[in-house]
C-alpha positions as CSV (number, residue, x, y, z in Angstrom):
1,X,-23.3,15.5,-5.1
2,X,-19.6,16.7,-5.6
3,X,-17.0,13.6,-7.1
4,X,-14.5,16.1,-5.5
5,X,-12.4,13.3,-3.7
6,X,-10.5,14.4,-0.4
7,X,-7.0,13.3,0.7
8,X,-7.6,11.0,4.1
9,X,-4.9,12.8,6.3
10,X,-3.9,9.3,7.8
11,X,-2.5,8.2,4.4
12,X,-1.1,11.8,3.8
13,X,1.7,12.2,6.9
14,X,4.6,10.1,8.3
15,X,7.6,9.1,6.5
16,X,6.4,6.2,4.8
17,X,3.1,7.8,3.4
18,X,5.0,8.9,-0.4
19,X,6.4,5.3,-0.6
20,X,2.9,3.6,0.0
21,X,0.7,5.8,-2.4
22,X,4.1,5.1,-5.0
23,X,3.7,1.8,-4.6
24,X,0.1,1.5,-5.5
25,X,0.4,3.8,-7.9
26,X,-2.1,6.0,-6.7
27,X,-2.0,9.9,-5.4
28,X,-2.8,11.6,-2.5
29,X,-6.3,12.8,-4.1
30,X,-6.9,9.4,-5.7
31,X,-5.7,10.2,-9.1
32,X,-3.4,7.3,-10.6
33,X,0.0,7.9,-10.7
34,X,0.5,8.4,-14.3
35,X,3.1,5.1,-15.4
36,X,5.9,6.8,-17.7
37,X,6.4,8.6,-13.8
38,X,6.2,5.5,-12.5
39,X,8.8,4.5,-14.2
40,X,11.5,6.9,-14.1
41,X,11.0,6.8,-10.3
42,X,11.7,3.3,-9.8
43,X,15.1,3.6,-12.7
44,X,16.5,6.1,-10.8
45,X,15.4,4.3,-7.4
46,X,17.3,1.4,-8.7
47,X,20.4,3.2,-9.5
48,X,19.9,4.8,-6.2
49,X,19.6,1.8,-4.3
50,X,23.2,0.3,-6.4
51,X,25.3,3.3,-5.2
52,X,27.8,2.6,-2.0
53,X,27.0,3.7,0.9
54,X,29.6,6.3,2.9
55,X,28.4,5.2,6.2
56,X,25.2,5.5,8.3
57,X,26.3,9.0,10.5
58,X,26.7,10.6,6.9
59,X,23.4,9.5,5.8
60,X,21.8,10.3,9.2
61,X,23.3,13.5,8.9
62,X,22.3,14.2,5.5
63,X,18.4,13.3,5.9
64,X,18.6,15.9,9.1
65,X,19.6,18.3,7.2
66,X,17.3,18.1,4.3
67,X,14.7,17.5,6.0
68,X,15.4,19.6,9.6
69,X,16.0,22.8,7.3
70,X,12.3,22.4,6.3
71,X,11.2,22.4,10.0
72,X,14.0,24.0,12.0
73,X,15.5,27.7,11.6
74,X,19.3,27.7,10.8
75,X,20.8,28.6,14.1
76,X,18.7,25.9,15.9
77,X,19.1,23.4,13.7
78,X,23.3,24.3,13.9
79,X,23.5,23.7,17.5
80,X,21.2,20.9,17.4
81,X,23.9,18.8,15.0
82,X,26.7,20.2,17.0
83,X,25.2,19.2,20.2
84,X,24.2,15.8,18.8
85,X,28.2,15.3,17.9
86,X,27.8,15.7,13.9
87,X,29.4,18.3,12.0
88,X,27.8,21.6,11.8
89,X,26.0,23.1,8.7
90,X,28.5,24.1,5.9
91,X,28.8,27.2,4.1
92,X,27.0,25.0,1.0
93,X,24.1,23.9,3.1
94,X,23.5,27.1,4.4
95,X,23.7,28.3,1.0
96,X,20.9,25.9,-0.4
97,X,18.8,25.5,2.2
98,X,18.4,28.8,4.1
99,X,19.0,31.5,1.2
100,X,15.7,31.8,0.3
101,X,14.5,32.0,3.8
């Protein structure tokens, strides 16, 4: 009999599925979460959560971009934000995100 334990894909996707195994401290394969990570997380969280804010459309643009350039090749992605009235990719974005690709 193999102690081999196996990630339960329901508690492995979505957007909230990090935050819950963070906050019970416990990994995707069922290891714990050791606690000195568990702690520099939540510090630099909390400083996170302290910093002002430049307005929702720059943080909704931001999170498409980070995470869209995972999904979404360049030129798609492009005239999806340009379509969808944000500002296009910049040259530093491009840069980052789509050098390598």
């Amino acid at each position: 009999m193999s102690t081999e334990i196996t990630p339960n894909p329901e508690t492995t996707t979505g957007a909230d599925a990090i935050d819950d195994a963070i906050a019970k401290g416990i990994d995707f394969d069922g290891s714990p979460i050791p606690n000195a990570k568990l702690e520099l997380y939540k510090k630099v969280m909390g400083l996170e959560a302290g910093r002002q804010r430049s307005g929702v459309s720059n943080t909704m643009r931001s999170r498409i971009v980070r995470i869209g350039a995972k999904h979404i090749s360049q030129d798609e992605l492009n005239q999806m934000l340009t379509d969808a009235n944000f500002a296009p990719l910049k040259d530093k974005e491009i840069a980052f995100y789509y050098s390598g690709k």
